[in-house]
C-alpha positions in Angstrom: -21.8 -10.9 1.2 -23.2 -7.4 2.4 -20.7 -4.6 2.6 -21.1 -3.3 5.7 -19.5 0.4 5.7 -18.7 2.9 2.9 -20.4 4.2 0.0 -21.3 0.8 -0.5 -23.1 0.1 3.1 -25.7 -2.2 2.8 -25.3 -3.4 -0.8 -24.4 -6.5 -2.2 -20.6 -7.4 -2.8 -20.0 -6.8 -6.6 -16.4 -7.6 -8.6 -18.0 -5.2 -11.1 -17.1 -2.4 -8.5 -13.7 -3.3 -8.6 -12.8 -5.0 -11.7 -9.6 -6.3 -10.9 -11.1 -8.2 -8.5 -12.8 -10.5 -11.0 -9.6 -11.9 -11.7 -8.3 -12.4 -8.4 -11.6 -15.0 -7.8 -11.1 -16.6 -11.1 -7.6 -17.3 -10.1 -8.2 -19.0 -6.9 -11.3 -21.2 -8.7 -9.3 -22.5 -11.3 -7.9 -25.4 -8.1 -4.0 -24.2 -9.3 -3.4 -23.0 -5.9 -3.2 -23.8 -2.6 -1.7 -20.1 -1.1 -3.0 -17.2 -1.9 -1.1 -14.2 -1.5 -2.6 -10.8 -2.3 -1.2 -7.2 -2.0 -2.9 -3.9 -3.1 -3.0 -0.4 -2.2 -4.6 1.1 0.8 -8.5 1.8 0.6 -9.2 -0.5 -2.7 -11.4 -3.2 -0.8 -8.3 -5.8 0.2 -9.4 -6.7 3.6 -12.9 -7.2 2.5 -11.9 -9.4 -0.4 -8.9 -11.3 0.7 -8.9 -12.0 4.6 -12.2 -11.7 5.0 -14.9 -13.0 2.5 -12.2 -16.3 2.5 -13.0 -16.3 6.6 -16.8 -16.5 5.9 -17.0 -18.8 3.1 -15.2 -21.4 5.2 -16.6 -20.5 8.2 -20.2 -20.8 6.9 -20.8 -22.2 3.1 -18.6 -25.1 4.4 -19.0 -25.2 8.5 -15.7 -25.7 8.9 -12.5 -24.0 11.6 -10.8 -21.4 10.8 -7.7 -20.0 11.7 -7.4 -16.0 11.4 -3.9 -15.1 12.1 -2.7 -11.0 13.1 0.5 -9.9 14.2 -1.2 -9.1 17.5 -3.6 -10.1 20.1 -5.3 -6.0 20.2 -5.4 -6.3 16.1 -7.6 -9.8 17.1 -10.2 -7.5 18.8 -9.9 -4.4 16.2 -10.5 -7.1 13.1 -13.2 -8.7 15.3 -15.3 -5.8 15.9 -14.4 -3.3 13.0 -14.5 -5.8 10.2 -15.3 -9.4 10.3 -18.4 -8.7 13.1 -20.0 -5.8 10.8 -20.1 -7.9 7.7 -21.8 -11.0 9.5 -24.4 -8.9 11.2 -25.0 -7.2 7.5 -25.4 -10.8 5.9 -27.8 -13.7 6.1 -25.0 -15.2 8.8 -26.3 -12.8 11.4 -28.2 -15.8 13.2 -25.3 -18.1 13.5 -23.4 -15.5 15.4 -23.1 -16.6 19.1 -25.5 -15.0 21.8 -22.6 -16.0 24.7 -18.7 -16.0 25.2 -16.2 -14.0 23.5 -17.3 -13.4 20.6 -20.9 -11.8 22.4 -18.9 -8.9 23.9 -16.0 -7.8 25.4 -12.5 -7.2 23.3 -10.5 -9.5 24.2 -11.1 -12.4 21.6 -9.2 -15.8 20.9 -11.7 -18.6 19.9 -15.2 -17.7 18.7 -17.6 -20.3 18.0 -20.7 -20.7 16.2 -23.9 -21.8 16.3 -23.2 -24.0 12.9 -20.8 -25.7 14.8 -17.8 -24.2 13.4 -14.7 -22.0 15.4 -13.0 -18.8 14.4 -9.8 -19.1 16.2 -7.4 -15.9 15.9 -3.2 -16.8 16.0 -0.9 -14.2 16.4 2.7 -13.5 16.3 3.2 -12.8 20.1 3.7 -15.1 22.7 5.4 -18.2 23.2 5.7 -20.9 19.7 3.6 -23.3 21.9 0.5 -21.7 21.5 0.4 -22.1 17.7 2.0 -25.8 18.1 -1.2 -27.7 19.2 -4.0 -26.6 16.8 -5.0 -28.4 13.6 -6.9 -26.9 10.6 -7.6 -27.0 6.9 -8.0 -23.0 6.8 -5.0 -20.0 7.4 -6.4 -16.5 7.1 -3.3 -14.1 7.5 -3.8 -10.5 7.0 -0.9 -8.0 8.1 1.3 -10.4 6.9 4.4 -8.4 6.8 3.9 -7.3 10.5 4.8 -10.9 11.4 8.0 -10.6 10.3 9.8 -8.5 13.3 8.0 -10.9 15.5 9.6 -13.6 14.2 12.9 -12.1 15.7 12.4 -13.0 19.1 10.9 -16.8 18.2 13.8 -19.4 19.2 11.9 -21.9 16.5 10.7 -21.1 12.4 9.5 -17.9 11.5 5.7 -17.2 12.8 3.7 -17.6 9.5 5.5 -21.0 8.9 4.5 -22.2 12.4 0.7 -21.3 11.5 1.1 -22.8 8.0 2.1 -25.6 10.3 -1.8 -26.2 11.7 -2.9 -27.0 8.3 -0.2 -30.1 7.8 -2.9 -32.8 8.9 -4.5 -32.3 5.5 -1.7 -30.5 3.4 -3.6 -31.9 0.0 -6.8 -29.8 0.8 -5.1 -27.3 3.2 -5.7 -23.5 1.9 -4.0 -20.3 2.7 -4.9 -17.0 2.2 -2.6 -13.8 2.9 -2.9 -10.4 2.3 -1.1 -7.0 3.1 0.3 -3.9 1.7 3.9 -3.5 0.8 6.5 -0.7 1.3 10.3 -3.3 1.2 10.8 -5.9 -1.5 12.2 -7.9 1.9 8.8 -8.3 3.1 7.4 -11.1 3.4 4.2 -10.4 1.2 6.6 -9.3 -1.8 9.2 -12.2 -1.1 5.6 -14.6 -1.6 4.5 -12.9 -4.3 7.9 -12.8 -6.8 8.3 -16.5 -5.7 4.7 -17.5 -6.4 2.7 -17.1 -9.7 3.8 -13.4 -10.1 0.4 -12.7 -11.7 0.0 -8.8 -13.2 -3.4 -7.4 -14.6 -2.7 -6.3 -17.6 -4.8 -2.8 -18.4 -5.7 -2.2 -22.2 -4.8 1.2 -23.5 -7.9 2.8 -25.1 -5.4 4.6 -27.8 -2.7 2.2 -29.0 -4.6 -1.3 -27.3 -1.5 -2.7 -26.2 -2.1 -4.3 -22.6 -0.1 -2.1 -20.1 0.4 -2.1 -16.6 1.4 1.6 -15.4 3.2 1.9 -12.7 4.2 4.7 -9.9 6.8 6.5 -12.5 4.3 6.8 -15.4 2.0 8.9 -12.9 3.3 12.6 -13.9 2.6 16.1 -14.1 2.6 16.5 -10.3 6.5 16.6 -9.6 6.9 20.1 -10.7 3.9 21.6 -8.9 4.1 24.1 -5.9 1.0 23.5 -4.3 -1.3 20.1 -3.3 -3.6 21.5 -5.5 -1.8 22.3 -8.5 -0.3 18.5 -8.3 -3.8 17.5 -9.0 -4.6 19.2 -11.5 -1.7 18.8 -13.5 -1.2 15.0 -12.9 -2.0 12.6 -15.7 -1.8 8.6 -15.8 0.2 7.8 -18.9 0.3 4.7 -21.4 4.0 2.7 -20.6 3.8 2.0 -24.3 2.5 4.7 -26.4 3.0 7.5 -23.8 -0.8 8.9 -24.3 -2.4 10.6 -21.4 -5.4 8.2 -19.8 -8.5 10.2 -18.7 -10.6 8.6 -15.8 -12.5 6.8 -18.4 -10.0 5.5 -20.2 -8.3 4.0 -17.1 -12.0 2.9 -16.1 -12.2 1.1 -19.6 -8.9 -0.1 -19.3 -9.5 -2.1 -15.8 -12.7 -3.4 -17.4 -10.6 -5.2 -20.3 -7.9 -5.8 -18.4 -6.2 -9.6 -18.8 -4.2 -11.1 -16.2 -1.2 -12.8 -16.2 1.4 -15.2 -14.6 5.3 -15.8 -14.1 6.3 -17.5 -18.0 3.1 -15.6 -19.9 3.2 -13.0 -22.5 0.1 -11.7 -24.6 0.9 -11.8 -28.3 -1.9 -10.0 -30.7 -4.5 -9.7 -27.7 -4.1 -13.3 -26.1 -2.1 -15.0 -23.6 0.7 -16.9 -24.4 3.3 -19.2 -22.6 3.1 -21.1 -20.1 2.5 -20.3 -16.5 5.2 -20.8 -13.6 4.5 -23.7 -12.0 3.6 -22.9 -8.3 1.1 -24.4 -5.8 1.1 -19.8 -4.4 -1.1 -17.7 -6.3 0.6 -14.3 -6.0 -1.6 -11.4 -6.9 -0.9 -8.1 -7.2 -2.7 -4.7 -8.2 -1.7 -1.3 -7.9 -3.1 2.3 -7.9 -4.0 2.2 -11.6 -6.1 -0.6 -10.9 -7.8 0.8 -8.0 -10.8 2.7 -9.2 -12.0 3.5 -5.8 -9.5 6.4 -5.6 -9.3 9.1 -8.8 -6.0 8.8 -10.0 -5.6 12.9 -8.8 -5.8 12.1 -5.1 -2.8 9.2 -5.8 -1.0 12.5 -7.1 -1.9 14.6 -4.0 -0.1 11.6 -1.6 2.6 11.4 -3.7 3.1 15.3 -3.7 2.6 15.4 -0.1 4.7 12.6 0.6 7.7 13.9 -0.8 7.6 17.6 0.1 6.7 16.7 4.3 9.4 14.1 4.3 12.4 15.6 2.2 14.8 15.2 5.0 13.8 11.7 4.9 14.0 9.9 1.7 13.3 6.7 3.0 10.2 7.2 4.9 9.3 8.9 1.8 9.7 5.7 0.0 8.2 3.6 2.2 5.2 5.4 1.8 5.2 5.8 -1.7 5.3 2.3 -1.8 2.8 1.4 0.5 0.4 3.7 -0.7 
């Protein structure tokens, strides 16, 4: 896989980029899992490595259908063009992209085919329930997956991601599903997947006490009593959960790199993993911010600073946000 925009255009995919990574393919090789639900911050690689290298390597490493399912019919066309097309014309798939149809031109896409024989068919949450009712596959692609729930309001029949998850029910023993989206509500669907799946955590190792840690939004600090943007830069500072030290960018860099993950019913005990896992058939991964080491850790401090001084009147959109980002 060629990454096909960024400071990265051009080059080969690497996990080493974003560690964390690393264990979100080892997870889905080990055969636990069916589903696969992801969530992660904004601008940390999700799309690329959750929705969309999942698409490929079904669509072209096995030849085989593949259902890619958005909240709308206009996100179809945006996903189409701005990130599944890129990546293919990047890669050594380029010459199994059609030359006719759809999927040649224009924006309006629904059912791309090609020339290896196999279909990239996009589902959404709009419409009628009849038009996800007659399609069979072994492969669901969801990204956006919270954005399905408010169209599920107006469906008479299941909610819309159970009706999709219904294509794959000619083969439910090799069936796979893959989802993927940021959260802001512990309602959410995403969330609701992931506390009910494997509830797996990367645990980061703390270069001063080597406990394995996972920070969260409250041990960011230092920027709450700045008066400026800038000043909440500056001042901010990651901090161990356990021993309270201050991470540098190296030390959080370090950390990530020796990180160890986790699942629902595991513990680590002197530096190994102990316990045993939840037993789930959904893989639910999660990283945050401090895992993220395509953003400093000072620019997560700006947002959060910004975030809460433009929407004081409004502590819930300030929330949200805080959340999602």
């Amino acid at each position: 896989v060629i990454t096909a925009d960024g400071v990265y255009q051009g080059a080969l995919y690497r996990v080493d980029r974003q560690p964390v990574m690393r264990h979100y393919f080892a997870a889905m090789e080990s055969g636990q899992y069916t589903r696969v639900f992801a969530t992660g911050p904004t601008q940390s690689g999700k799309t690329l490595t959750c929705s969309i290298i999942p698409v490929l390597y079904h669509l072209f490493e096995f030849g085989e259908t593949t259902v890619f399912a958005v909240p709308s019919i206009d996100m179809a066309a945006d996903k189409w063009h701005e990130d599944i097309l890129p990546v293919i014309r990047w890669s050594r798939y380029a010459e199994l992209l059609p030359t006719e149809g759809r999927g040649a031109k224009g924006s309006h896409v629904t059912s791309i085919r090609f020339k290896n024989g196999a279909t990239l068919r996009f589902m959404t949450a709009g419409g009628g329930d009849k038009q996800r009712a007659g399609f069979t596959t072994r492969i669901v692609v969801l990204t956006e997956v919270d954005g399905f729930d408010a169209a599920s309001d107006t469906s008479r029949e299941t909610d819309k991601i159970g009706q999709i998850e219904a294509r794959t029910l000619a083969d439910p023993e090799h069936a796979r599903v893959y989802g993927e989206c940021t959260v802001s509500i512990e309602q959410g669907r995403t969330w609701q997947e992931y506390i009910n799946g494997s509830e797996s955590k990367v645990l980061m190792r703390c270069q001063h006490c080597g406990g394995y840690v996972l920070p969260e939004r409250e041990h960011l600090v230092g920027w709450e009593e700045a008066e400026t943007e800038v000043e909440a830069m500056e001042e901010s500072v990651l901090c161990c959960p356990d021993c309270g030290a201050c991470w540098t960018e190296d030390d959080r860099r370090q950390g990530v790199e020796e990180s160890i993950l986790i699942h629902k019913g595991q513990r680590i005990e002197n530096g190994k993993v102990v316990g045993e896992p939840f037993k789930t058939r959904t893989l639910g991964f999660r990283w945050n911010a401090a895992h993220n080491l395509f953003v400093p850790i000072r620019e997560y401090a700006a947002r959060m600073w910004r975030a809460t001084h433009r929407d004081a009147i409004d502590e819930e959109l300030a929330e949200r946000e805080l959340s999602q980002f």
